[in-house]
C-alpha positions as CSV (number, residue, x, y, z in Angstrom):
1,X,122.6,78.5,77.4
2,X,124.7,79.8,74.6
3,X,127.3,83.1,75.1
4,X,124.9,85.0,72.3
5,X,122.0,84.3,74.8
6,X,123.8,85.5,78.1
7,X,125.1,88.2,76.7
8,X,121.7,89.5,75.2
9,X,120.0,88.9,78.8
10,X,123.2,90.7,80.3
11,X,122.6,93.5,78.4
12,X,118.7,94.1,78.8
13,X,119.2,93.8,82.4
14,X,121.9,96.6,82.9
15,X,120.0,99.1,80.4
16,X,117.0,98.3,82.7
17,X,118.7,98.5,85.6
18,X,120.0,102.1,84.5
19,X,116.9,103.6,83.2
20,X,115.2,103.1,86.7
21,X,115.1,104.9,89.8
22,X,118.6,104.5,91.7
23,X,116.6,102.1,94.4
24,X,117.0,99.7,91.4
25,X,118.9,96.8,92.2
26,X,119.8,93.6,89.6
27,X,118.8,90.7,91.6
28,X,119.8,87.1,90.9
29,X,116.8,84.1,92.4
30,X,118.0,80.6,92.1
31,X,115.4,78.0,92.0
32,X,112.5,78.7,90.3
33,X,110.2,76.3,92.7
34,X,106.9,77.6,94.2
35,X,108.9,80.0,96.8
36,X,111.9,80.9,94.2
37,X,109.0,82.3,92.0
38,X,107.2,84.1,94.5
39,X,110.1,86.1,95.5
40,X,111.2,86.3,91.6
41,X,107.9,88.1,90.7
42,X,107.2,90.1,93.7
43,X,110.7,91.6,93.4
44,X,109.4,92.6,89.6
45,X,107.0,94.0,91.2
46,X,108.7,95.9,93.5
47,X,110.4,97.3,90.1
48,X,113.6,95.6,90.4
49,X,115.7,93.4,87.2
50,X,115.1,89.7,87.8
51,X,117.2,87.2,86.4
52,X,116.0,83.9,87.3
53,X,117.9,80.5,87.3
54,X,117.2,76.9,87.1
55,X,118.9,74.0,85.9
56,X,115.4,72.3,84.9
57,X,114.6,73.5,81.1
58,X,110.9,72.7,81.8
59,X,111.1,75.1,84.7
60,X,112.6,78.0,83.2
61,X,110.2,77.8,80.5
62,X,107.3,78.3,82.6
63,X,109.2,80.8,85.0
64,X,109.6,82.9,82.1
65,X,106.1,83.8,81.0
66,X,106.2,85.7,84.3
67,X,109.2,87.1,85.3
68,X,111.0,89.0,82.7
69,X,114.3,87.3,82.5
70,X,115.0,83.5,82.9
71,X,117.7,80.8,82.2
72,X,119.1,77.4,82.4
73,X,122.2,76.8,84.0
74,X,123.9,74.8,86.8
75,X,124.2,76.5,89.7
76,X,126.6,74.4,91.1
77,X,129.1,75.2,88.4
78,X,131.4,78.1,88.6
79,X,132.0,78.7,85.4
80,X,128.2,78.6,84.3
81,X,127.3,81.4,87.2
82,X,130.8,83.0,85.5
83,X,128.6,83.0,81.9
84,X,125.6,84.5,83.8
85,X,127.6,87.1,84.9
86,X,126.6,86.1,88.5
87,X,129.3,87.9,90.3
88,X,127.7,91.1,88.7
89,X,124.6,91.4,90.5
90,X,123.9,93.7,94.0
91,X,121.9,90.2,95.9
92,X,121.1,87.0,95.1
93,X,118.7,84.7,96.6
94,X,119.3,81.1,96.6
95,X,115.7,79.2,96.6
96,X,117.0,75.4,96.0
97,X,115.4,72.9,97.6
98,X,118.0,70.4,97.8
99,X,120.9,70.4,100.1
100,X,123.7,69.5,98.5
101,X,123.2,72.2,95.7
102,X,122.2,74.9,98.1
103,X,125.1,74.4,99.8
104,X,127.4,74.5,96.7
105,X,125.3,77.3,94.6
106,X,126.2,79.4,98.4
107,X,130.0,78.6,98.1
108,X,130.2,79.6,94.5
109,X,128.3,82.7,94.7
110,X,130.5,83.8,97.6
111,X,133.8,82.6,95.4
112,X,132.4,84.9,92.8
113,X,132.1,88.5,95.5
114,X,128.7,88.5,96.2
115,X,128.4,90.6,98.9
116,X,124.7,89.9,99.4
117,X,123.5,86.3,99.6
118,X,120.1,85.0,101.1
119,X,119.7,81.4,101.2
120,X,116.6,79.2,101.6
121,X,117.3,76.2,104.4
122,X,114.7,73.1,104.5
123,X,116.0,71.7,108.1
124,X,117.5,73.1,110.9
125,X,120.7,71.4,109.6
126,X,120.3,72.8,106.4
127,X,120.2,75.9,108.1
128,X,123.3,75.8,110.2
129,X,125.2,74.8,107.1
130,X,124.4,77.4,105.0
131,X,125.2,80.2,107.8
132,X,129.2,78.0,108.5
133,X,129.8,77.8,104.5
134,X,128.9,81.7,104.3
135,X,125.1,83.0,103.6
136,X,124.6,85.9,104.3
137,X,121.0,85.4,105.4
138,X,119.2,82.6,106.0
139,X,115.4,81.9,106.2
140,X,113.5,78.7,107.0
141,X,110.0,79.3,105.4
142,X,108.1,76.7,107.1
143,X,109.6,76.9,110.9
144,X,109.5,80.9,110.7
145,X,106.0,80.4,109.6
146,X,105.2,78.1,111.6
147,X,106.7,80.2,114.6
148,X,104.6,83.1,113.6
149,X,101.0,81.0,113.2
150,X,101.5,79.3,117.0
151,X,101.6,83.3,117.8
152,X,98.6,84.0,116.2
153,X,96.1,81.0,117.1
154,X,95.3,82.8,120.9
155,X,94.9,86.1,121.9
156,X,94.0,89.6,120.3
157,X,97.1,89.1,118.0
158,X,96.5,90.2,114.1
159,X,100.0,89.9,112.9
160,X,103.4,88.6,114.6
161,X,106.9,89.6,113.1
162,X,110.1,88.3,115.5
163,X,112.4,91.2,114.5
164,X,115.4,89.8,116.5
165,X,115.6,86.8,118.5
166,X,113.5,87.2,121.7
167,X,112.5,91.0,120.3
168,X,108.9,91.4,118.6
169,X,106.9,93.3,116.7
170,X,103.0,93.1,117.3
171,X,99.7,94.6,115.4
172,X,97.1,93.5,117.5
173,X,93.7,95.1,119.4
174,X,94.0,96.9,122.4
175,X,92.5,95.7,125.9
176,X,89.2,97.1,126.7
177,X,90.7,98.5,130.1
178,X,92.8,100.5,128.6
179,X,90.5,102.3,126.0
180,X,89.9,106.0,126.7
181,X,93.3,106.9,128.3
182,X,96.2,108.6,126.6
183,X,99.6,106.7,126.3
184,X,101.4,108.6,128.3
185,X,98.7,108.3,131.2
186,X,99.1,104.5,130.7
187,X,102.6,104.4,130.7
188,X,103.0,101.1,128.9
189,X,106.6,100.7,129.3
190,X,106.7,100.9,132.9
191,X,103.3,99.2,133.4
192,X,104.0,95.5,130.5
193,X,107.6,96.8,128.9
194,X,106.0,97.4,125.5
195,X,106.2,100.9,123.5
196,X,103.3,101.5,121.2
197,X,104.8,102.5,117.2
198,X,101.7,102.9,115.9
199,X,97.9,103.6,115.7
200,X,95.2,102.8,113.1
201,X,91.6,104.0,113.7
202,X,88.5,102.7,111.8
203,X,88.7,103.3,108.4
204,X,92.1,105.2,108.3
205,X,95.8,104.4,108.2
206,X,98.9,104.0,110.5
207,X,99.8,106.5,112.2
208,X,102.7,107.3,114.7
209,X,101.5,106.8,118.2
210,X,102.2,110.1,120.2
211,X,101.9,110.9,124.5
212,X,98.7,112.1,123.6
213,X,96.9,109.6,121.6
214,X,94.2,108.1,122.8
215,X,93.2,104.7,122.3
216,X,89.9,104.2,121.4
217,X,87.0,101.1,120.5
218,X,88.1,99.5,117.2
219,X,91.6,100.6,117.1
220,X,94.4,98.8,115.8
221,X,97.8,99.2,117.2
222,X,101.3,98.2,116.4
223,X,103.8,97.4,119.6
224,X,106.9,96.5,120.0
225,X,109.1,95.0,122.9
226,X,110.5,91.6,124.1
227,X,108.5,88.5,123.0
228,X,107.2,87.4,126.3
229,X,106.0,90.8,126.8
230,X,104.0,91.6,123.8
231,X,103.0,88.2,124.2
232,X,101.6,88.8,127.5
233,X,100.0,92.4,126.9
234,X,98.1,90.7,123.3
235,X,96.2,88.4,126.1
236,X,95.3,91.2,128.2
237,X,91.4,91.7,128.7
């Protein structure tokens, strides 16, 4: 990538990036794989500037019929995340597959002041590595989803989201003995040690739950509390 190229994708990014809304943010993806792409284009989405970064020419070319911005370079390499203007952006998210660059793309992003790094870890090794050398977060796709699924496969559950390790957050069906009653007659806290957020009747959206909501047939309901416990109340009959 020549300096007239970075320099011209530099430029479109911060004039995006200041004729948005100030939730705006210039954020840098790494990889441009199957989950470095996802994230890339769901971030565009979300209305944010993309720059997205491969060392694979083939890759970049594809990456860049869908997300705005895209460019080779080796992310390994100080000085060629120095020509990206790396150090410049709010978050980056590194979405390499292979250890060994993972590892160094982490190290030089945090050499360059990024305050804000997510990381991508294969293995539980991988993982570990990435949090000693720096990440700020890290995320195993396949063992967090696989986590989530095993929570899904029994019970009333509809959606499982670990929040904090040992800590849950559940959208699942309430139990049939406990339709008809108002929260605060159930006392759910006392009773399981689960606090209900949120309600959703048929055909209508979330709502906060309040002491007087009732919970009735075909409501959907969104709980939170220790895993075990949310666990145990989703199996309720």
């Amino acid at each position: 990538m020549d300096d007239m190229q970075t320099q011209s994708v530099l430029r479109r990014l911060r004039s995006g990036g200041r004729s948005k809304a100030a939730a705006t943010e210039d954020i840098l993806v790494l990889g441009l794989g199957r989950f470095g792409m996802a994230i890339a284009d769901e971030l565009r989405k979300m209305g944010h500037e993309v720059l997205g970064v491969d060392a694979d020419a083939q890759v970049v070319q594809r990456a860049a019929r869908v997300i705005t911005h895209a460019v080779q370079a080796d992310t390994t390499d100080v000085d060629a995340l120095s020509q990206i203007g790396a150090g410049e952006f709010s978050h980056a998210v590194v979405a390499i597959g292979d250890i060994e660059a993972s590892v160094l793309t982490v190290i030089r992003l945090i050499d360059l002041g990024l305050y804000s790094i997510w990381a991508k870890a294969a293995t539980a090794d991988h993982r570990r590595i990435l949090e000693r050398v720096g990440a700020h977060h890290v995320v195993q796709p396949e063992q967090d989803m696989g986590e989530r699924l095993a929570h899904l496969v029994t019970g009333r559950m509809i959606d499982y989201l670990e929040i904090d390790p040992g800590f849950a957050l559940v959208e699942t069906e309430p139990p049939q003995a406990l339709l008809g009653q108002s929260l605060s007659s159930l006392r759910l806290r006392d009773e399981f040690g689960i606090t209900v957020v949120c309600v959703k009747s048929p055909g209508e959206s979330f709502t906060y739950a309040r002491p007087d909501t009732t919970l009735e047939p075909g409501d959907i309901i969104l709980i939170a509390g220790p895993s075990t416990a949310v666990a145990a109340f989703s199996n309720e009959e």
